[in-house]
ZAGU-342914 format. One record per atom (N, C-alpha, C, CB): residue in one letter; x, y, z; atom name; residue number from 0. Coordinates in Angstrom, 2 decimals. Last residue first. Glycine has a CB too. Example, Ala and Ser with C-alpha at 12.3 -4.5 7.8 and 13.67 -1.06 7.14 Angstrom:
+----+---------+---------+---------+----+-----+
| aa |      c1 |      c2 |      c3 | at |   i |
+----+---------+---------+---------+----+-----+
|  S |   12.85 |   -2.25 |    7.08 |  N |   1 |
|  S |   13.67 |   -1.06 |    7.14 | CA |   1 |
|  S |   12.90 |    0.03 |    7.87 |  C |   1 |
|  S |   14.08 |   -0.60 |    5.72 | CB |   1 |
|  A |   13.19 |   -5.69 |    7.80 |  N |   0 |
|  A |   12.30 |   -4.50 |    7.80 | CA |   0 |
|  A |   13.20 |   -3.30 |    7.80 |  C |   0 |
|  A |   11.31 |   -4.47 |    9.05 | CB |   0 |
+----+---------+---------+---------+----+-----+
***
This chain:
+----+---------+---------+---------+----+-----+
| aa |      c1 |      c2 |      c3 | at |   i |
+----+---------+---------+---------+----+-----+
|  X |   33.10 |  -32.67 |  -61.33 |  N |  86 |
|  X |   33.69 |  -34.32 |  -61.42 | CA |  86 |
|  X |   33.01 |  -35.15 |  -60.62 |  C |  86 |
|  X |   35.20 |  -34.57 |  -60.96 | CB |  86 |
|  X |   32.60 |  -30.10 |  -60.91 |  N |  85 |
|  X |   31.95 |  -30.63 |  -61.48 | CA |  85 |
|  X |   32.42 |  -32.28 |  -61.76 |  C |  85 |
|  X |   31.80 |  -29.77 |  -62.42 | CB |  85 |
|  X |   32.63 |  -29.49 |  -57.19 |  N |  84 |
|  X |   33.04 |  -29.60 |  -57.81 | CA |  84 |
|  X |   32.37 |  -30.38 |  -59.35 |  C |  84 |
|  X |   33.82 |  -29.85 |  -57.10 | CB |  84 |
|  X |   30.19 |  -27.49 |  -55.83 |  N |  83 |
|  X |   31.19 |  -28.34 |  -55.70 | CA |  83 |
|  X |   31.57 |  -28.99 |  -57.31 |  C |  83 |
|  X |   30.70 |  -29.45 |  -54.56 | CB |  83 |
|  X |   29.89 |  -23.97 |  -55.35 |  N |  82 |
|  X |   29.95 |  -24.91 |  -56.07 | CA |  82 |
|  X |   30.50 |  -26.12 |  -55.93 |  C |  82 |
|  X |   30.27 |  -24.56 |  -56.80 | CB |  82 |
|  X |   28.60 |  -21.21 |  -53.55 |  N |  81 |
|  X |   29.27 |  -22.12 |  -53.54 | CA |  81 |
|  X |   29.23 |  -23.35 |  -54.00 |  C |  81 |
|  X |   29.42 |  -22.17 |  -52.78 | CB |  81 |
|  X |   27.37 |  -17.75 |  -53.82 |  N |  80 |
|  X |   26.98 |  -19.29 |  -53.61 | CA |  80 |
|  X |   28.66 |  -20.18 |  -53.85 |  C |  80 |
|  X |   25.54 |  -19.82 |  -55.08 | CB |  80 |
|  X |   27.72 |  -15.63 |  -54.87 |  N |  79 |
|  X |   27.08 |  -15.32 |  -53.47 | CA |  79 |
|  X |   26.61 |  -16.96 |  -53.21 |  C |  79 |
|  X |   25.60 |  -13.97 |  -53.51 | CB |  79 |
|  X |   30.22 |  -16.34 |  -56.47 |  N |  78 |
|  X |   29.62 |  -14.57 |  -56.20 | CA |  78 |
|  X |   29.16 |  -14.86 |  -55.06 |  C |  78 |
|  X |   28.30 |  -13.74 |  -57.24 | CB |  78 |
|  X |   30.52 |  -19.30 |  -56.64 |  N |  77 |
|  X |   30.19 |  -18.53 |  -58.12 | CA |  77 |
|  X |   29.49 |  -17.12 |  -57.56 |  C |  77 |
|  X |   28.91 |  -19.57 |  -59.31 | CB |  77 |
|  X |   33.80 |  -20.66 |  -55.63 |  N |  76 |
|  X |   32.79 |  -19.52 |  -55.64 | CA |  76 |
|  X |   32.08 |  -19.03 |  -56.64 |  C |  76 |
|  X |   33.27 |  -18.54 |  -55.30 | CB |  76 |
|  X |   33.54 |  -24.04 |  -55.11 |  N |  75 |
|  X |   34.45 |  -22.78 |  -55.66 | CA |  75 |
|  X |   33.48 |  -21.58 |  -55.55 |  C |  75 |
|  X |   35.02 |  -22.97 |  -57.38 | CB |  75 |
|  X |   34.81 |  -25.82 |  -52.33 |  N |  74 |
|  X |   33.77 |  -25.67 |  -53.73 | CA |  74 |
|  X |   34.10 |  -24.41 |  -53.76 |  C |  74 |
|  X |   31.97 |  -25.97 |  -53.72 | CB |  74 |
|  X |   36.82 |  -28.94 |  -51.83 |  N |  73 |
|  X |   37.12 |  -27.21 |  -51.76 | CA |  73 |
|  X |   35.93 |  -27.23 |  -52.73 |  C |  73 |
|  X |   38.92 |  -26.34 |  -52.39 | CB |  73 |
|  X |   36.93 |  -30.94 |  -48.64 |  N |  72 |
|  X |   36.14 |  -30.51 |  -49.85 | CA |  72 |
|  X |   36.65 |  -28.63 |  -50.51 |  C |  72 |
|  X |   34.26 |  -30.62 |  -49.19 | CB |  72 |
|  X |   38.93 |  -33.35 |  -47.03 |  N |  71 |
|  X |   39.06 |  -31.65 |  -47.32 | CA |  71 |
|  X |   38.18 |  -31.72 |  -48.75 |  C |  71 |
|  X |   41.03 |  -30.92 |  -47.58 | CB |  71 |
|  X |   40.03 |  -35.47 |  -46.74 |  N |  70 |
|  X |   38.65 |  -35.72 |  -46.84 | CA |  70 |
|  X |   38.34 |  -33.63 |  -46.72 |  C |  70 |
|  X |   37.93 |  -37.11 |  -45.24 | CB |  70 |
|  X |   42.37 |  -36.24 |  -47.77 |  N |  69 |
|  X |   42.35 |  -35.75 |  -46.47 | CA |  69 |
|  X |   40.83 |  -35.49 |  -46.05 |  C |  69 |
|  X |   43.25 |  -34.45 |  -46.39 | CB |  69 |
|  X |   43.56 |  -36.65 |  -50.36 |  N |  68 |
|  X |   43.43 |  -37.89 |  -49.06 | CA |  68 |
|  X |   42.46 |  -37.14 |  -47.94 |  C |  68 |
|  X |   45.27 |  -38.35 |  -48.17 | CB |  68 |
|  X |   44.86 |  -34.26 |  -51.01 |  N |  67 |
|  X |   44.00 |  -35.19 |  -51.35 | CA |  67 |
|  X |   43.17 |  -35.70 |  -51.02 |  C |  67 |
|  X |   44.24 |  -35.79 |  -51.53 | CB |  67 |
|  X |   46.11 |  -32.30 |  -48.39 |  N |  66 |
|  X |   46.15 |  -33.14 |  -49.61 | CA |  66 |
|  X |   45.03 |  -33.65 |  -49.81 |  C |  66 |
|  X |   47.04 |  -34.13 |  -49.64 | CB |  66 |
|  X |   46.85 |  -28.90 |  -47.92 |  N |  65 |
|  X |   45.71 |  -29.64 |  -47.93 | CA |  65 |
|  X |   46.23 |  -31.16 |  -49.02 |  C |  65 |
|  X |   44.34 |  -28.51 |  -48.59 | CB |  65 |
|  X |   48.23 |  -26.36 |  -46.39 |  N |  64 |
|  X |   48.15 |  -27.11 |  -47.27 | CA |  64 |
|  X |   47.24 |  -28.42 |  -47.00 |  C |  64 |
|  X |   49.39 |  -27.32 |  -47.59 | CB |  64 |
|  X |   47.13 |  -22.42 |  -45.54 |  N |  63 |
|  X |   47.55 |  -23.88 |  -45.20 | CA |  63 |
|  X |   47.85 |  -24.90 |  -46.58 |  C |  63 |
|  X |   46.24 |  -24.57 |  -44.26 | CB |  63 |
|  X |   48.53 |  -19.47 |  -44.34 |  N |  62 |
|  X |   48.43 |  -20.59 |  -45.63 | CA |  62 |
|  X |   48.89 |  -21.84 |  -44.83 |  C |  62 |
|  X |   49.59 |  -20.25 |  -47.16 | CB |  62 |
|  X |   46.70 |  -16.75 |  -42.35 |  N |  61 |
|  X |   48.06 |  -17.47 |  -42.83 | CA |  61 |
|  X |   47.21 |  -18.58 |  -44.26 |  C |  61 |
|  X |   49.00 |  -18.63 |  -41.08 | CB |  61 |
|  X |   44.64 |  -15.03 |  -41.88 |  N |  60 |
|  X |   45.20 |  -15.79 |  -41.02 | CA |  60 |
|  X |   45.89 |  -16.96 |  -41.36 |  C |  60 |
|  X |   44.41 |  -16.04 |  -40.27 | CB |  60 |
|  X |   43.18 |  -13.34 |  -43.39 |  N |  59 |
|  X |   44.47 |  -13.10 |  -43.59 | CA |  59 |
|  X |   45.28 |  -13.71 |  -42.24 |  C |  59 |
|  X |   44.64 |  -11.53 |  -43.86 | CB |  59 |
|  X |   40.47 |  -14.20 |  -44.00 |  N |  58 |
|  X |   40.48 |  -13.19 |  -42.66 | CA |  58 |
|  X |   41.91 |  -13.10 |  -42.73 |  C |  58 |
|  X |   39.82 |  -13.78 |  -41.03 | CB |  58 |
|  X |   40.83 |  -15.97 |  -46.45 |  N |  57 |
|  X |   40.58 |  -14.64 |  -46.91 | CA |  57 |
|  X |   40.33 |  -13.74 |  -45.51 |  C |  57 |
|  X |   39.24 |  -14.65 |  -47.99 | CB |  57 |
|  X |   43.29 |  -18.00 |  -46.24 |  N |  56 |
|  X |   42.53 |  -18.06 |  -45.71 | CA |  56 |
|  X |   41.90 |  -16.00 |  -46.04 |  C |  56 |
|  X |   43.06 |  -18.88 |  -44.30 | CB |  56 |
|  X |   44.90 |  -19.84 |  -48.86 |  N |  55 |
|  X |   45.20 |  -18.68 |  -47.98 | CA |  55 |
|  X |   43.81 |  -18.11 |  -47.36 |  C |  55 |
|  X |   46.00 |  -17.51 |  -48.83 | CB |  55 |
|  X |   46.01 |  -23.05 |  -49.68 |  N |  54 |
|  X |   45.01 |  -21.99 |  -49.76 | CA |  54 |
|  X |   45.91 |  -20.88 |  -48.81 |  C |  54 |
|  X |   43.31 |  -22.51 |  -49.11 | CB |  54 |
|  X |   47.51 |  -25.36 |  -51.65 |  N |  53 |
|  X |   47.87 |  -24.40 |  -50.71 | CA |  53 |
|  X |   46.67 |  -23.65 |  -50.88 |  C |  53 |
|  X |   49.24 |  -23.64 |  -50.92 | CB |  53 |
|  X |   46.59 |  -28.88 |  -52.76 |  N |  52 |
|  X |   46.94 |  -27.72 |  -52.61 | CA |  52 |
|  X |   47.02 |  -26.95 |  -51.75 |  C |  52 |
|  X |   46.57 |  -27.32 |  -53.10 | CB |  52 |
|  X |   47.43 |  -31.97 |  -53.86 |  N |  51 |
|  X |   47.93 |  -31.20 |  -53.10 | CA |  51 |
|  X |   47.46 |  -29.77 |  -53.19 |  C |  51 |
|  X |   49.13 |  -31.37 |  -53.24 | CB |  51 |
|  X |   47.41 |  -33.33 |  -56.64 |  N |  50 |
|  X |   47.06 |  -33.72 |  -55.19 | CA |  50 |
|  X |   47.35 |  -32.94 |  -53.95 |  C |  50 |
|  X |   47.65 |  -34.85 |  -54.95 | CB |  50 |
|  X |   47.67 |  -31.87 |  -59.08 |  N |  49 |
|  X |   46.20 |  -31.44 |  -58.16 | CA |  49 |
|  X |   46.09 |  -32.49 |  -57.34 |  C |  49 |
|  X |   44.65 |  -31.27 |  -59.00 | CB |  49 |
|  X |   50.40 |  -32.38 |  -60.15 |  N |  48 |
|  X |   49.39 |  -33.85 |  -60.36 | CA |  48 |
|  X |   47.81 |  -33.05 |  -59.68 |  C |  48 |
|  X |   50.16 |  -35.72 |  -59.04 | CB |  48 |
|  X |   51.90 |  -30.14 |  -59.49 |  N |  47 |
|  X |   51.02 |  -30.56 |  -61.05 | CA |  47 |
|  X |   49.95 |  -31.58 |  -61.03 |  C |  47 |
|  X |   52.04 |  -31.23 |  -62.19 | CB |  47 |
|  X |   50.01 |  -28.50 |  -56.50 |  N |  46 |
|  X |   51.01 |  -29.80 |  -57.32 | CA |  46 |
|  X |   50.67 |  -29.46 |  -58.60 |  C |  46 |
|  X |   50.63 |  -31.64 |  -57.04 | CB |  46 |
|  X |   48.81 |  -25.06 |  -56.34 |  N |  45 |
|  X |   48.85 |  -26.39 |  -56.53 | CA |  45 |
|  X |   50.06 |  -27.48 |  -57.27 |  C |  45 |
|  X |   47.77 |  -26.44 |  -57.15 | CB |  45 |
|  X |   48.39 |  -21.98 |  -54.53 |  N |  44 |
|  X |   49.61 |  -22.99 |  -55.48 | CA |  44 |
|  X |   48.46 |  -24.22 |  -55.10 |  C |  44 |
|  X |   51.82 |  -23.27 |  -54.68 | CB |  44 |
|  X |   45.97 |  -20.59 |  -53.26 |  N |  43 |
|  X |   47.26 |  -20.11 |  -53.60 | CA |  43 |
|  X |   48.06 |  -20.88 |  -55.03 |  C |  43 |
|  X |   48.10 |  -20.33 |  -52.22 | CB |  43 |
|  X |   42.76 |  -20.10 |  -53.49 |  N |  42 |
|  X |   44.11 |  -21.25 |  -54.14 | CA |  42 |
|  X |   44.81 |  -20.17 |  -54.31 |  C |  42 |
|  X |   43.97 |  -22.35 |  -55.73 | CB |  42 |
|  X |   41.58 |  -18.48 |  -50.30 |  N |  41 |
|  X |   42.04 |  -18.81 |  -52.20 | CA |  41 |
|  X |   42.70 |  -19.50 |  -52.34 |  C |  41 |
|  X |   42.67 |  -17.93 |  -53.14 | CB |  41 |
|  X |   38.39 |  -18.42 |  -48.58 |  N |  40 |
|  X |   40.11 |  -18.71 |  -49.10 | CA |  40 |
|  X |   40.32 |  -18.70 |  -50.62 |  C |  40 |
|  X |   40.72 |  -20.35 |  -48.61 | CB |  40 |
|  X |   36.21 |  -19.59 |  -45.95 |  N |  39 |
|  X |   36.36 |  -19.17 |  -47.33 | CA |  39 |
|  X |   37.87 |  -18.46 |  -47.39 |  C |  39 |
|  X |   35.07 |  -18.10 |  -47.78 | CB |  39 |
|  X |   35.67 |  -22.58 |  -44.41 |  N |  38 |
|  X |   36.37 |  -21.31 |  -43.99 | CA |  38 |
|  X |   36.18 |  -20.72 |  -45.56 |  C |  38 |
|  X |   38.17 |  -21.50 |  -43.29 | CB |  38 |
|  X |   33.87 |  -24.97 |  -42.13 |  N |  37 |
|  X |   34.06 |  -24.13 |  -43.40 | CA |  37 |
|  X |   34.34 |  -22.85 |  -43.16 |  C |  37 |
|  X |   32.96 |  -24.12 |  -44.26 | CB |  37 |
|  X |   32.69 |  -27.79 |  -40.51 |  N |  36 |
|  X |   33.41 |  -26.49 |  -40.68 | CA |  36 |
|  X |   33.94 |  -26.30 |  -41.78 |  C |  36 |
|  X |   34.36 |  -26.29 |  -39.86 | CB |  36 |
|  X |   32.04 |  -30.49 |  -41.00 |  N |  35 |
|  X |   31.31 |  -29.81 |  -41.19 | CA |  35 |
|  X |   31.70 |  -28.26 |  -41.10 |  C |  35 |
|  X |   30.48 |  -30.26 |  -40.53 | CB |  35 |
|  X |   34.13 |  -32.53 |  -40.57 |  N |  34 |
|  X |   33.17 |  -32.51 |  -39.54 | CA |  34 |
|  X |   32.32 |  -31.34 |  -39.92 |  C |  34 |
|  X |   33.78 |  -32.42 |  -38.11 | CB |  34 |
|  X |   35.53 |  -32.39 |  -42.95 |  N |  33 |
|  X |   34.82 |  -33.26 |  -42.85 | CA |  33 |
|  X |   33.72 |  -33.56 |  -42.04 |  C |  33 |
|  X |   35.39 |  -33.85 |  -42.81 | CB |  33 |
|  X |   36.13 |  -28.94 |  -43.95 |  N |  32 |
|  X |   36.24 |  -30.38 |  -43.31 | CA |  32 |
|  X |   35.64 |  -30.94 |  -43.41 |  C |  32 |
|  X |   36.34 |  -30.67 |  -42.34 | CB |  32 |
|  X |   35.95 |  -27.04 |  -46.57 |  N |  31 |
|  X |   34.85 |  -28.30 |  -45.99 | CA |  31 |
|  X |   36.03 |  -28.73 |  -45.53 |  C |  31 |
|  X |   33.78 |  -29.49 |  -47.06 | CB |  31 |
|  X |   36.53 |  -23.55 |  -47.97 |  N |  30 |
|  X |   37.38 |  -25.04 |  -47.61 | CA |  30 |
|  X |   36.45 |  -25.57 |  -46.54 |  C |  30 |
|  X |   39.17 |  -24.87 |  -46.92 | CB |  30 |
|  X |   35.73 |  -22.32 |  -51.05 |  N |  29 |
|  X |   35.08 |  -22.68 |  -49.72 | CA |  29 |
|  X |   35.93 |  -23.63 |  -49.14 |  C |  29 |
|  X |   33.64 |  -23.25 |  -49.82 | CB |  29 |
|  X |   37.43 |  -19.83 |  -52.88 |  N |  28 |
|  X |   37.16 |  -21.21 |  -52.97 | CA |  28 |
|  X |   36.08 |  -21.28 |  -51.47 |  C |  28 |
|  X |   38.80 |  -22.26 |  -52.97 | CB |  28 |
|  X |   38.71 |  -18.62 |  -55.68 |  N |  27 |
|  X |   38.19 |  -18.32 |  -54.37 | CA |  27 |
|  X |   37.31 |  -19.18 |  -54.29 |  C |  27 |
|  X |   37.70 |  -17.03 |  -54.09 | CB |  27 |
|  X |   41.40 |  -19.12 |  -58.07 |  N |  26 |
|  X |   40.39 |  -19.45 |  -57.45 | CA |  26 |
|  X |   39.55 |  -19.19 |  -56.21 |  C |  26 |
|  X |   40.61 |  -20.19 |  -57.46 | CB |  26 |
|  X |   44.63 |  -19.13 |  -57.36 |  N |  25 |
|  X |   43.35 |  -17.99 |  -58.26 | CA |  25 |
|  X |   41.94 |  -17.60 |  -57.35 |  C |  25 |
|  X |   42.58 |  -18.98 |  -59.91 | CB |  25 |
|  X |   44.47 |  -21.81 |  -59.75 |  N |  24 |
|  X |   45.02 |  -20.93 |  -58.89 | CA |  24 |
|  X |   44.82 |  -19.72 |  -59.32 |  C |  24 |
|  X |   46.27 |  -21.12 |  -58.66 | CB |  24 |
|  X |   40.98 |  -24.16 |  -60.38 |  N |  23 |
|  X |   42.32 |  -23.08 |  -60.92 | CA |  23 |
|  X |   43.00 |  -22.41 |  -59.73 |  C |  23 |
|  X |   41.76 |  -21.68 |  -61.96 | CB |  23 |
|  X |   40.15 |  -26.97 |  -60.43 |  N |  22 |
|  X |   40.41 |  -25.47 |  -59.79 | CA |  22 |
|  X |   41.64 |  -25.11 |  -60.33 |  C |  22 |
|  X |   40.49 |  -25.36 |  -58.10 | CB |  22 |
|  X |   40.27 |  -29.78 |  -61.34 |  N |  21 |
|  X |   39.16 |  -28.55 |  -62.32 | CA |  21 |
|  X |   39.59 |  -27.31 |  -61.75 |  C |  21 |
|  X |   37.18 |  -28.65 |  -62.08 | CB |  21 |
|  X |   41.68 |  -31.03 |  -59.86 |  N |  20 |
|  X |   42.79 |  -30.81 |  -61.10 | CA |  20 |
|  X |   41.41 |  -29.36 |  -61.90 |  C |  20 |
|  X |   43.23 |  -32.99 |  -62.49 | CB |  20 |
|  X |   40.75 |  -32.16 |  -57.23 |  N |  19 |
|  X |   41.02 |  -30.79 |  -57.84 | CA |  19 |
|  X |   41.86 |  -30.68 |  -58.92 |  C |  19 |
|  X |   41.54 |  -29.93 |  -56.94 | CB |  19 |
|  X |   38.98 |  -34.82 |  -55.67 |  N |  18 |
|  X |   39.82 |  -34.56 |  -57.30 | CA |  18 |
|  X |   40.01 |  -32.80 |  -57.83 |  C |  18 |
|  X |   38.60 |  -35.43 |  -58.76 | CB |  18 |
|  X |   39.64 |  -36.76 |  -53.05 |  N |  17 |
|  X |   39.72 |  -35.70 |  -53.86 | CA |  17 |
|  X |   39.92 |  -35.32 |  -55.65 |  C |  17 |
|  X |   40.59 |  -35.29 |  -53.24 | CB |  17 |
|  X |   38.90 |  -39.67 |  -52.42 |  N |  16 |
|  X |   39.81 |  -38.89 |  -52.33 | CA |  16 |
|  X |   39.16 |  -37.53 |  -53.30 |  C |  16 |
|  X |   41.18 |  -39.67 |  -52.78 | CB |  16 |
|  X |   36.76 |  -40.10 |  -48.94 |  N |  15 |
|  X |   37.43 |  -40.71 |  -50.41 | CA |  15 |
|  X |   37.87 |  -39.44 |  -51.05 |  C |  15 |
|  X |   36.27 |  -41.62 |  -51.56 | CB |  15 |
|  X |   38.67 |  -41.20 |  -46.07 |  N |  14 |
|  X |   37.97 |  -40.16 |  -46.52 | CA |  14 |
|  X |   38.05 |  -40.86 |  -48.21 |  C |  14 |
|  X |   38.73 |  -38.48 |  -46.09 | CB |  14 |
|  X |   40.83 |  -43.26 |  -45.30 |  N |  13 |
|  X |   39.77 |  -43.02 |  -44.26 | CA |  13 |
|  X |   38.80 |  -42.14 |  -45.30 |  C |  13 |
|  X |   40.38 |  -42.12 |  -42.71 | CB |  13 |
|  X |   41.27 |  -45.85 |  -47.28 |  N |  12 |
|  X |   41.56 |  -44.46 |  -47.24 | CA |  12 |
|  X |   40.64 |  -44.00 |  -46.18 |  C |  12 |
|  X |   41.37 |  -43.72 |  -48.62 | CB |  12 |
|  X |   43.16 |  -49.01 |  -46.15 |  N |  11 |
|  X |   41.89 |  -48.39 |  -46.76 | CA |  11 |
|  X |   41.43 |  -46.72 |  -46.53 |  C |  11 |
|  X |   40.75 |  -49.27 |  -46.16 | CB |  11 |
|  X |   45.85 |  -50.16 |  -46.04 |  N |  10 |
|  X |   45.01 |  -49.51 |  -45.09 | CA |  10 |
|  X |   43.86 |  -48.86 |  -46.24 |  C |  10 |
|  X |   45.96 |  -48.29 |  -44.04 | CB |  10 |
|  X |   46.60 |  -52.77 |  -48.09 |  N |   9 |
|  X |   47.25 |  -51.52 |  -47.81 | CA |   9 |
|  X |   45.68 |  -51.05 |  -46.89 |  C |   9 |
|  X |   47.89 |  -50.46 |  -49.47 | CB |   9 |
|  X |   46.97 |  -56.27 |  -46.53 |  N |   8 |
|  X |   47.07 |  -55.24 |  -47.14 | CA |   8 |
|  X |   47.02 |  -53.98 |  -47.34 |  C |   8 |
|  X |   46.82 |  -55.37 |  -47.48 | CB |   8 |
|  X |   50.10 |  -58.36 |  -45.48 |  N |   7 |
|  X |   48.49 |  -57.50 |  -45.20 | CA |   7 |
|  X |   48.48 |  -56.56 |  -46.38 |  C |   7 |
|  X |   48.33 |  -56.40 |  -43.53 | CB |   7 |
|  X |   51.52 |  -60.65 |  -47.08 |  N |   6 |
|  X |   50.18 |  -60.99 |  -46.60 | CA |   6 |
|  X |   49.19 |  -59.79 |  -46.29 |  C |   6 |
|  X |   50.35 |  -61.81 |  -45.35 | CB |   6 |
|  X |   53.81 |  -59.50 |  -44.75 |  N |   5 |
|  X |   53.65 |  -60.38 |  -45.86 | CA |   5 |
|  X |   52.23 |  -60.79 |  -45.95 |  C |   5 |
|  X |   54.55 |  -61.56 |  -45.76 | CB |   5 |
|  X |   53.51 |  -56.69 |  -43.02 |  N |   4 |
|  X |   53.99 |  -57.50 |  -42.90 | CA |   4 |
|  X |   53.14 |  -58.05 |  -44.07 |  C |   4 |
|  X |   54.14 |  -57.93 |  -41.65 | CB |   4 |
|  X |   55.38 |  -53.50 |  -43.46 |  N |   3 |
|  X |   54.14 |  -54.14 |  -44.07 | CA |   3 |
|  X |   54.44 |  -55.51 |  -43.63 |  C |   3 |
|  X |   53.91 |  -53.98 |  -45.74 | CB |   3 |
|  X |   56.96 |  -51.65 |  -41.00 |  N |   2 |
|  X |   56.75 |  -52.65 |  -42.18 | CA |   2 |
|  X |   56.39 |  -53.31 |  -42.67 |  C |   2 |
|  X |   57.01 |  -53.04 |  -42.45 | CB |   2 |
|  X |   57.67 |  -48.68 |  -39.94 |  N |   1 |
|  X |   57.03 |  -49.84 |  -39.64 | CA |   1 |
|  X |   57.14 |  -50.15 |  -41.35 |  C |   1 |
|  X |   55.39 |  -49.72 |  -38.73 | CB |   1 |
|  X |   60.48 |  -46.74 |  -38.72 |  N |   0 |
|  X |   59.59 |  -46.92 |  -39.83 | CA |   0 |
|  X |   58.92 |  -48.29 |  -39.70 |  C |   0 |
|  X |   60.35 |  -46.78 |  -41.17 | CB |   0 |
+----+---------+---------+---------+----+-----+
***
């Protein structure tokens, strides 16, 4: 385990963070990397806090998890378009 030495400070977030506490589980969603790929999915589960959630990929190629941090965009589905988030 490494250890802050005296004096530095905390690493600066590579991505800025997320805020899903507005998605519901449920939800059919769009999942954004950062480099521009996009998969469509559902909220499986979320943390209580919405730092964290589980999707399931709608070609039925398993469940991933996603935090926060991670510069992961989810916009939600309104039918034949895709929403980002209202926050």
């Amino acid at each position: 385990m490494r250890r802050k030495k005296a004096g530095q400070q905390p690493a600066e977030p590579r991505y800025p963070m997320q805020d899903w506490s507005w998605i519901e589980v449920g939800a059919d969603v769009e999942v954004q990397y950062p480099m521009g790929v996009s998969y469509k999915a559902r909220v499986d589960a979320k943390s209580p806090d919405s730092k964290i959630v589980w999707v399931t990929n709608s070609n039925g190629h398993g469940r991933k998890m996603y935090g926060h941090w991670e510069g992961i965009r989810l916009l939600q589905s309104l039918g034949h378009a895709y929403q980002e988030s209202p926050v």
